[in-house]
N, C-alpha and C positions, 0 to 999 in steps of 0.2 A: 847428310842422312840424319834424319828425326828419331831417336831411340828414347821411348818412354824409360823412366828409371827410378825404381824403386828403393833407397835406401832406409836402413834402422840398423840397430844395433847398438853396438861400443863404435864411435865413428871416428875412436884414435889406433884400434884395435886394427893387426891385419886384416886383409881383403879377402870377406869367402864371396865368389862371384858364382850364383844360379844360370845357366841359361837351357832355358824349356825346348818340350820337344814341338813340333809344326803340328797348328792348329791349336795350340793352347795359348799361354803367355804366363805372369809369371805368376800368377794366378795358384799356377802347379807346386809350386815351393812351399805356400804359406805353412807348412806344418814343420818344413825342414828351415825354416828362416826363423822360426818363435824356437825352436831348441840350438839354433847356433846365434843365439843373440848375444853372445860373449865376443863375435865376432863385428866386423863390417861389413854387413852386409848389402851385398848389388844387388838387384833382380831386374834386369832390363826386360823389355818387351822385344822380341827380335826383328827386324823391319818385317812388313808386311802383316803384322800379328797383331793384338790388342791396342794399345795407345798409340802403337808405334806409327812411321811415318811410311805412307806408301808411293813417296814423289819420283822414285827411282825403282829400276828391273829389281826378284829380288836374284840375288847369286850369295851362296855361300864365301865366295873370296870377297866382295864388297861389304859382307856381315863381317867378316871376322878382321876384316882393317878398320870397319869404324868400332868395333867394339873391344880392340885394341888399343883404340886411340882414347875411347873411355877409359880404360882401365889405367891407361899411362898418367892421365889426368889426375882420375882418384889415387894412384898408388902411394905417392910423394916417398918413395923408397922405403915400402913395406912389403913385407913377402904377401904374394898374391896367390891364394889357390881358385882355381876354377873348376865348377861341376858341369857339365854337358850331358844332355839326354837326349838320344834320338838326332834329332837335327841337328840341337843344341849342340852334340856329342861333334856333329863333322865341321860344326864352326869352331868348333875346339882343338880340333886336330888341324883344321887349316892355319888356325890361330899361332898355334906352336910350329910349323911350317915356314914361318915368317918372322916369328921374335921368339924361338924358345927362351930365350933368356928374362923374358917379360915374369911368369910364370914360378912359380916355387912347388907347385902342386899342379897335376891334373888328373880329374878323375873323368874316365869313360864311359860312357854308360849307356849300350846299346844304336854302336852306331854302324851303319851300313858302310861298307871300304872297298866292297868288290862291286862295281857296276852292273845295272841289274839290264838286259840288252832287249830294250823294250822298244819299239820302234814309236819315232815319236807321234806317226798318223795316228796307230794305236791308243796311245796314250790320250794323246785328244780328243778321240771318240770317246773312252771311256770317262774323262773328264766330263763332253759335255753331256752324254748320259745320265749320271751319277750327280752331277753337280747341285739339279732339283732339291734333290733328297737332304740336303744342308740346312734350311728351310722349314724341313718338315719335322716336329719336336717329336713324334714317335722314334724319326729317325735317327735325331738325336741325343733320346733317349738310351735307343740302342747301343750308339756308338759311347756314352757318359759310362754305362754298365762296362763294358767293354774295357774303358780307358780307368776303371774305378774311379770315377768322377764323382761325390756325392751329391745327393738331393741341395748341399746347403750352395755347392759349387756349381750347382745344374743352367741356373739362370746365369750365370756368370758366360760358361759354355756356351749357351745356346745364342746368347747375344753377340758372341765373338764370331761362332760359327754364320751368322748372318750377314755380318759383314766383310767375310771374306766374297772376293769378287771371282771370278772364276779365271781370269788374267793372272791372279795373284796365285792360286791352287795353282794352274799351268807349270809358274816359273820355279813354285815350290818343287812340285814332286820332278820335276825334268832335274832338278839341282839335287836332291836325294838320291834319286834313283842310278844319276850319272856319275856320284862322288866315288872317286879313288883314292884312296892312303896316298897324300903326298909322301913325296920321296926321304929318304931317310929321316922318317918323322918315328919310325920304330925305333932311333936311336939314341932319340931325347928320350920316348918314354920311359928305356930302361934307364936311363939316368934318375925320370921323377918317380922313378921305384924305391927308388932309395929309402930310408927314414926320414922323414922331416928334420929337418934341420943338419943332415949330414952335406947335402948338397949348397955350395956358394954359388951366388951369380958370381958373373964375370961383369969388374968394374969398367 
């Protein structure tokens, strides 16, 4: 799997890893990446999203095992925190699902856990309906206002939102919409409650 990926920072410094919420890319961070430049900073593009690679279905468990397998790569035994937003937020929890111990930090940040029981005929009516309207810059207008996207980030948006395919929306929102709190994945997090630095990995 092809993962666009943005690094700067301090790049001896621990790992703060961005990952955006659907429909954006990392595009979303730049304001949170120029004030944690003391760190190492990641900002990948999630499959299906901006630079990223669209060769494979997308699914939330195949994001969060290649973008484990990134972070194992860069980490070379530094503590690692990860931000998630929205989507970004349920690759994160799948993430920790699978290697809590990868991880030193994780921050949540508005993600959907209860399934949302949408049938999927449904859904892809209303997909190809709507899907026009991605296309149309009033309409993406709209949605920038909405998403506080600024004017400077607007053409940024509007070019992404274009080349999403309507195949690729599908496999998104069916993977949003369907996700459930892996299983005792509420048990790590109060672990990563902790204070920073009270918590050891296990060697």
């Amino acid at each position: 799997m092809n993962i666009h990926v943005k690094e700067c920072g301090d790049l001896e410094a621990p790992l703060l890893v961005f990952l955006h919420g659907g429909g954006g890319s990392g595009w979303m961070w730049r304001n949170q990446v120029d004030y944690f430049r003391h760190y190492h900073c990641i900002v990948p593009d999630l499959p299906h999203h901006g630079l990223s690679g669209r060769e494979t279905s997308f699914t939330i468990l195949n994001s969060a095992v290649a973008l484990i397998r990134l972070i194992e790569k860069k980490a070379q035994g530094r503590d690692v925190i990860v931000i998630g937003f929205s989507l970004g937020a349920q690759i994160l929890l799948q993430m920790i699902s699978i290697n809590p111990r990868l991880l030193t930090k994780a921050i949540v940040n508005s993600a959907l856990v209860r399934p949302i029981p949408i049938p999927e005929k449904l859904l892809e009516l209303s997909v190809k309906s709507t899907f026009p309207l991605i296309k149309n810059r009033w309409f993406s207008r709209l949605q920038a206002k909405t998403l506080y996207i600024g004017d400077d980030l607007f053409e940024t948006y509007y070019r992404e939102s274009c080349q999403m395919t309507r195949d690729s929306l599908m496999q998104i929102l069916k993977e949003n919409v369907s996700f459930r709190l892996p299983e005792k994945v509420h048990e790590t997090l109060l672990e990563y409650s902790q204070p920073l630095g009270q918590r050891k990995k296990e060697s």
